[in-house]
C-alpha positions in Angstrom: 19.7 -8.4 -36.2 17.1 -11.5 -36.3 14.8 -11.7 -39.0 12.5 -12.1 -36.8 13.1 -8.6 -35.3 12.7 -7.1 -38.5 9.5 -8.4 -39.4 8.3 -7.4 -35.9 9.7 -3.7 -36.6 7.7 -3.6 -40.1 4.2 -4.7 -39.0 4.5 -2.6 -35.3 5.5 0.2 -37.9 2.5 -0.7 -40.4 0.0 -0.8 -37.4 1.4 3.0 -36.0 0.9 4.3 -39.6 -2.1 3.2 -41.2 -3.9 5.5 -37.9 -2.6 8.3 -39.5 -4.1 7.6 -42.7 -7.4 6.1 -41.8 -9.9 9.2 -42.3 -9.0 9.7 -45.8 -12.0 6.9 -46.8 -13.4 7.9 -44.3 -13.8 11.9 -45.0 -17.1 11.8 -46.7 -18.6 10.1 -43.5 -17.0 11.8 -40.8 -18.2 15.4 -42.7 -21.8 14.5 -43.0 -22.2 13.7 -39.0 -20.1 16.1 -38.0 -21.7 18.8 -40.5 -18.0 19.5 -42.1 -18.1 21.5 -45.3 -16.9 19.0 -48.1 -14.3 22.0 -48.8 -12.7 21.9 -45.6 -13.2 18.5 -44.9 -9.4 18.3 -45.7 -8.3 19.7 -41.9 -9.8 16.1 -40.9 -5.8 14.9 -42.3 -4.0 18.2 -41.6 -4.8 18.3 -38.3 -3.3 14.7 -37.6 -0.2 15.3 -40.4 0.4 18.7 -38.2 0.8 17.1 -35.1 2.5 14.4 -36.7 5.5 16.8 -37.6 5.3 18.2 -34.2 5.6 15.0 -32.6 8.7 14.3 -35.2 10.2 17.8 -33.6 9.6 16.8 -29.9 9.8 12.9 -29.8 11.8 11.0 -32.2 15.0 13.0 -31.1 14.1 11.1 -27.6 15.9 8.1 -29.6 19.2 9.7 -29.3 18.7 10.2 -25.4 16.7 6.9 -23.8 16.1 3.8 -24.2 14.2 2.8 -27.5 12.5 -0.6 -25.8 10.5 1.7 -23.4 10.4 4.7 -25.7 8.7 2.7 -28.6 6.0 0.9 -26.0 5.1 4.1 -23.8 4.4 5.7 -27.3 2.4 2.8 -28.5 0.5 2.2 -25.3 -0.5 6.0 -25.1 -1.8 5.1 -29.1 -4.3 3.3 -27.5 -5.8 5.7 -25.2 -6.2 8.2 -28.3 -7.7 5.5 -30.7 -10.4 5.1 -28.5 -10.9 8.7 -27.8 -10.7 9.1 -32.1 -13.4 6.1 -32.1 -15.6 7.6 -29.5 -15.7 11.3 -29.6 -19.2 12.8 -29.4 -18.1 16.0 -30.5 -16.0 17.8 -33.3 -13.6 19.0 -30.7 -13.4 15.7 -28.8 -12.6 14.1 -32.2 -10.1 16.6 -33.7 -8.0 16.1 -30.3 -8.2 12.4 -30.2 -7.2 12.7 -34.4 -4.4 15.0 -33.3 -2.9 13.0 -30.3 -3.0 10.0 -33.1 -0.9 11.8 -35.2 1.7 12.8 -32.3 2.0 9.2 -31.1 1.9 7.4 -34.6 5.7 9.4 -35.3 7.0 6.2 -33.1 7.4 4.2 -36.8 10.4 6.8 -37.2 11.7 6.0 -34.1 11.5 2.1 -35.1 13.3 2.8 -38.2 16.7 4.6 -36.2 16.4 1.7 -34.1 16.6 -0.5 -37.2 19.3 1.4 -38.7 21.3 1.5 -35.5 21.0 -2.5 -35.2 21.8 -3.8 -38.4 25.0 -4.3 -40.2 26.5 -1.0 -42.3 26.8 -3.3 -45.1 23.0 -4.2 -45.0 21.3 -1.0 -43.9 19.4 -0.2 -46.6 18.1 -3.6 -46.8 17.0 -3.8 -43.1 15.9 0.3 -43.6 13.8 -1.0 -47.3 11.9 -3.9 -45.5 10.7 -1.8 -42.4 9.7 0.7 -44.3 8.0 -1.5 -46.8 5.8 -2.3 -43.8 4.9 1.6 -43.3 3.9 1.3 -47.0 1.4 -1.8 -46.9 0.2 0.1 -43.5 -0.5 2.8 -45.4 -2.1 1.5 -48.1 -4.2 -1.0 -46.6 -5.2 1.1 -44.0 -7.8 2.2 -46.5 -8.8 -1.0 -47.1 -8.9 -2.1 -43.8 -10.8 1.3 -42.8 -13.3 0.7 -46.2 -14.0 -2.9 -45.2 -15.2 -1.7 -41.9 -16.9 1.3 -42.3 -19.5 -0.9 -44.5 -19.3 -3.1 -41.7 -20.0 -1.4 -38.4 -19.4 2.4 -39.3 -16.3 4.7 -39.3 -16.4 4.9 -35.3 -15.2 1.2 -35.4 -12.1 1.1 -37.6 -10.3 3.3 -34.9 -11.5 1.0 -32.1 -9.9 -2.2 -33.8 -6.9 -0.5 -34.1 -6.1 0.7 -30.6 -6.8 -3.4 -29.6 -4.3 -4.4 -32.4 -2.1 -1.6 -31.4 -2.1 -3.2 -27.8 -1.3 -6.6 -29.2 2.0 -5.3 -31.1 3.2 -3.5 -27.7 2.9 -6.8 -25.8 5.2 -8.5 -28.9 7.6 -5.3 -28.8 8.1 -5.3 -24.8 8.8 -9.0 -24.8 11.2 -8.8 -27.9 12.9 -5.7 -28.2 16.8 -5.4 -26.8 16.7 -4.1 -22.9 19.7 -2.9 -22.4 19.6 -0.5 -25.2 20.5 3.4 -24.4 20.6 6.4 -26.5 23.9 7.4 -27.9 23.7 11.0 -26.7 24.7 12.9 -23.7 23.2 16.0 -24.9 20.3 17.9 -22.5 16.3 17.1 -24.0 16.9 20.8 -24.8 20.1 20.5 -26.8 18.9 17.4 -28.6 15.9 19.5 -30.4 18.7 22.7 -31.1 20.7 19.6 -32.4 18.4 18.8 -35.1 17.8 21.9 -36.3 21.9 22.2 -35.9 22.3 19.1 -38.4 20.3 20.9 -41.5 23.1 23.0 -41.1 25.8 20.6 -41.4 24.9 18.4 -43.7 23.7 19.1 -47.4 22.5 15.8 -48.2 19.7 15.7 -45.4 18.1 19.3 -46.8 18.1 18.5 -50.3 16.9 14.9 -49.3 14.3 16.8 -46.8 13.4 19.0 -50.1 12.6 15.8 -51.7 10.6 14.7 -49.5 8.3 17.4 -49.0 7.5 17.5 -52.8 6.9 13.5 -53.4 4.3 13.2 -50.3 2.9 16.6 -51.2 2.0 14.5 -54.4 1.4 11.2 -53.0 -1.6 13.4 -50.4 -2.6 15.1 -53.3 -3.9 11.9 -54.7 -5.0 10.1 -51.6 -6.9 12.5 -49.7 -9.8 13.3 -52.2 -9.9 10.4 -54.0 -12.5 8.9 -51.7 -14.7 11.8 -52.9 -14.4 11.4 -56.2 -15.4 7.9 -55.8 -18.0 7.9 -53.5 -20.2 10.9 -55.2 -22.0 10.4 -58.8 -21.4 8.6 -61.3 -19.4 6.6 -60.0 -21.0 6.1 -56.5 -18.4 3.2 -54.9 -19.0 1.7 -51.6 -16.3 2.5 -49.0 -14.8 -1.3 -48.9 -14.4 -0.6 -53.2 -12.6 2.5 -52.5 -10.6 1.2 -49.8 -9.7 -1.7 -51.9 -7.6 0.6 -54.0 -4.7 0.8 -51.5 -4.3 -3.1 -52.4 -2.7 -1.7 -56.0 -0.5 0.1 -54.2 1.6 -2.0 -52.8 4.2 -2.4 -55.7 5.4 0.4 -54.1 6.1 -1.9 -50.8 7.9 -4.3 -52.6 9.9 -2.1 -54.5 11.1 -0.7 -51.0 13.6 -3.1 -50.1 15.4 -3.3 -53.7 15.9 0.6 -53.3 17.5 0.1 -50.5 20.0 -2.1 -51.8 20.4 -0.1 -54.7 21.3 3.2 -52.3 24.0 0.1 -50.0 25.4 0.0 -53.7 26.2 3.8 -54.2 23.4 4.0 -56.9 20.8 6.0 -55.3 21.2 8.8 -57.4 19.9 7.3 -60.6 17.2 5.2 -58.4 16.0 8.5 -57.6 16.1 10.3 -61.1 14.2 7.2 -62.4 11.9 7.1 -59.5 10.6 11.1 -60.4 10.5 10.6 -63.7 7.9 7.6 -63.1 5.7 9.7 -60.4 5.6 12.7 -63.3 4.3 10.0 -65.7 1.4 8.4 -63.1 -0.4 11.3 -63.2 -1.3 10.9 -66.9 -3.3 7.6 -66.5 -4.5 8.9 -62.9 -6.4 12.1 -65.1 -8.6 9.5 -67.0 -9.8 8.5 -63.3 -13.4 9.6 -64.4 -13.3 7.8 -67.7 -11.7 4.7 -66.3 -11.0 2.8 -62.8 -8.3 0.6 -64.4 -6.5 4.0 -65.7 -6.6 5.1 -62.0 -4.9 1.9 -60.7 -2.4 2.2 -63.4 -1.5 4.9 -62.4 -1.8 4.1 -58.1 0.5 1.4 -59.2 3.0 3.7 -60.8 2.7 6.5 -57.9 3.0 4.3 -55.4 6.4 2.4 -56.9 7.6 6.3 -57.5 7.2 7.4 -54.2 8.3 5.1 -51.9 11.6 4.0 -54.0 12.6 7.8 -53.5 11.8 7.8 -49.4 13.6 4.8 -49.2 16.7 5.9 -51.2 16.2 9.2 -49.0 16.2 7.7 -45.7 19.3 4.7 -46.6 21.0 8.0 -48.0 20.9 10.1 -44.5 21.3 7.7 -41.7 24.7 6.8 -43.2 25.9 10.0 -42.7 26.0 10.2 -38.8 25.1 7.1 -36.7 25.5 8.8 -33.5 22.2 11.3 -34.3 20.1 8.6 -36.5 17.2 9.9 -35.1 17.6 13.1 -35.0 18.2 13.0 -38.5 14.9 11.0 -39.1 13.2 13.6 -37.5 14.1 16.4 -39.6 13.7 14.4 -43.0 10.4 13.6 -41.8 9.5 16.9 -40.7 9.4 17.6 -44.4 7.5 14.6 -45.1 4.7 15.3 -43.1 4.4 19.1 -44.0 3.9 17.7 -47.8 1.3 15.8 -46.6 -0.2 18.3 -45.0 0.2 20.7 -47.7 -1.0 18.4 -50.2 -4.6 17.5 -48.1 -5.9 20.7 -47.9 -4.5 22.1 -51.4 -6.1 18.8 -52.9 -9.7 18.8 -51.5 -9.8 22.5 -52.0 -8.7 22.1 -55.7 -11.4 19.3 -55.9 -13.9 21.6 -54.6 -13.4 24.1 -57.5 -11.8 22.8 -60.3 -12.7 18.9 -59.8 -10.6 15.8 -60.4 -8.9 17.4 -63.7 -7.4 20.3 -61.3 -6.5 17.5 -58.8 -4.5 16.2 -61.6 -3.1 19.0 -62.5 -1.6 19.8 -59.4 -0.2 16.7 -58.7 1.4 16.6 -61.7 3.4 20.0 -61.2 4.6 19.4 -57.9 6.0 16.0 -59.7 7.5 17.8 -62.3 9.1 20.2 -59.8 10.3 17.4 -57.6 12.0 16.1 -60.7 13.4 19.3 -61.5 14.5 19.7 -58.3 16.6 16.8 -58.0 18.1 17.5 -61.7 19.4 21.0 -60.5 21.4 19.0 -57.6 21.7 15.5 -58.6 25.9 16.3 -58.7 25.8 16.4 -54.7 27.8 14.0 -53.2 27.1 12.7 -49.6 29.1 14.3 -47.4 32.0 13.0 -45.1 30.2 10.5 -42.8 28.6 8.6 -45.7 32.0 8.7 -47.6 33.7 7.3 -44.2 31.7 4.4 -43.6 31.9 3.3 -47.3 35.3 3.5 -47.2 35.7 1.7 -44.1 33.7 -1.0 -45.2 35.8 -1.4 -48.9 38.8 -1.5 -46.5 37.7 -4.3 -44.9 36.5 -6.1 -48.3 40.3 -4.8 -49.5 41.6 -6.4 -46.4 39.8 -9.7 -47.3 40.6 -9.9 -50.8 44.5 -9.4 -50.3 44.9 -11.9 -47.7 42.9 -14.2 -49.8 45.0 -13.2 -52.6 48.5 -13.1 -50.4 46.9 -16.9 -49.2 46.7 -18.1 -53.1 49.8 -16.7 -54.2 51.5 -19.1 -51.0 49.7 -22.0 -52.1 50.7 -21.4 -55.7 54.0 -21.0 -54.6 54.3 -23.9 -52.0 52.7 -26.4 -55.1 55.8 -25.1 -57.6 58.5 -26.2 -55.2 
């Protein structure tokens, strides 16, 4: 696959995500005009993270079945049209739709990443897998930059209208470049592809404890995110919303740590990649406690969340679409299933922690779904991935096997030829 592709697949992927994720600066705003209790402000993100796993249910098993180039720009293009009803609702039920139709379109970033999977070499799949989704990383991150920066600028109305004309711009670069020929794998009915999915939890351990993972590590990356902005808004501390935005920025270790994970999961080390990866996301939420006493504490510890998470989603996702290349996106779709109902979970737990028990029970909370997560993956870190992983690997050292005896076989000739 060109390079060229790839990067193309990571910012189309950033863009789709970050729409998801820009109300979280934005809550405080959005609550006072649309007279939302500060309490409850949190169904702002579960609303969008709730249709974003029903979109995962209904639409990124499409993969399997059509063609990706059209599948990828229809979703993109129908982005738009609910971006700019997000960006001009006049009403809390004209907005919550527009919020909700975001988050059914935006799951097209896990229909990019099958696609990635299913073009690139086996040997390099976890590369190619590590550098898309580093772009859904810096899309998430800065998207709360990018949202801060404007709010200041021309209100929170404007942040979702610039994003449906830069989503417009990345489906004119994906129509012109993406592979046209290209035709889902499956024969199955629309029907049969959903059971399917369900079906594969079933099969295959790796993808539920993987899915189990999952769940817990974005139930503590929300559980940060989401009230942070009002923390840091209210007194003492009383930060504009381009300052609190600019927070995502230290986040995006976490990107860059993406595609090494990767490689370490193409190298049969995931394992210990994720073991060290919980134990680091346990320790953020020390310095991320001392948020009140000290900013530079809270992007410490950003920093150290950030890495945590997104080396074990990456590991997760190399992990899974190893196992059965025929149903890569089925089996994105249930991993991510998970992903999004910790997110979900972890908005409206958060902000209604916040509400009574403040940033130290924020803390808390955060912390023991870490420490659950860790334990989690100690009780089963002795699971092997199953027989389609185990295949592929063993294909691929066959051919390296191949390679290194006929070298060898070659060598031993020449050695041979040069004695006589």
């Amino acid at each position: 696959m060109p390079r060229y592709i790839t990067h193309l697949f990571a910012v189309s992927c950033g863009l789709a995500v970050a729409n998801v994720y820009f109300a979280q600066p934005l809550l405080d705003a959005i609550a006072s005009e649309f007279r939302i209790s500060p309490a409850f402000v949190g169904i702002v993100i579960t609303v969008t993270q709730a249709c974003y796993a029903l979109g995962l249910l209904l639409l990124v098993p499409l993969g399997d079945l059509l063609n990706r180039r059209r599948l990828i720009t229809g979703q993109m293009l129908l982005s738009v049209l609910a971006l700019i009803a997000a960006g001009t609702a006049a009403s809390e039920t004209v907005l919550f739709v527009g919020l909700a139709a975001v988050g059914l379109l935006a799951v097209v970033t896990q229909t990019i990443v099958a696609f990635a999977a299913s073009l690139a070499a086996p040997a390099d799949r976890g590369l190619v897998v590590g550098r898309v989704t580093s772009g859904i990383v810096i899309g998430i991150l800065l998207a709360r930059t990018f949202a801060g920066v404007l709010m200041d600028l021309a209100g929170w109305r404007s942040v979702y209208l610039v994003s449906a004309g830069l989503t417009l711009i990345a489906v004119i670069g994906l129509f012109m470049a993406l592979p046209h020929g290209e035709q889902g794998s499956s024969s199955l009915s629309y029907i049969r592809l959903l059971k399917s999915t369900i079906t594969l939890f079933k099969q295959e351990r790796i993808l539920r404890i993987r899915a189990a993972l999952a769940l817990m590590i974005f139930t503590a990356f929300s559980t940060l995110w989401t009230p942070m902005a009002l923390l840091l808004s209210a007194s003492p501390l009383s930060l504009p919303h381009s300052a609190i935005g600019a927070f995502g920025i230290a986040g995006i270790a976490g990107a860059l740590a993406a595609s090494r994970a990767g490689r370490l999961a193409d190298r049969g080390i995931g394992q210990k990649t994720t073991g060290f990866a919980l134990l680091l996301l346990v320790v953020s939420w020390l310095p991320i406690s001392f948020t009140t006493y000290s900013l530079s504490a809270l992007v410490l510890g950003i920093v150290l969340l950030d890495l945590a998470v997104q080396a074990v989603h990456v590991t997760n996702q190399s992990m899974i679409l190893a196992v059965r290349p025929e149903a890569r996106s089925r089996l994105t779709a249930g991993y991510m299933i998970f992903y999004s109902i910790g997110s979900a979970a972890g908005s409206i737990a958060s902000t209604s922690v916040y509400a009574v028990f403040g940033w130290t029970g924020v803390s808390l909370l955060g912390a023991t779904v870490s420490a659950a997560a860790l334990f989690f993956w100690y009780m089963t870190r002795g699971v092997e991935i199953s027989k389609g992983l185990n295949a592929e690997q063993q294909g691929a050292g066959s051919n390296i096997m191949a390679k290194h005896t006929l070298s060898k076989s070659c060598c031993n000739e020449k050695s041979t030829s040069f004695e006589n």
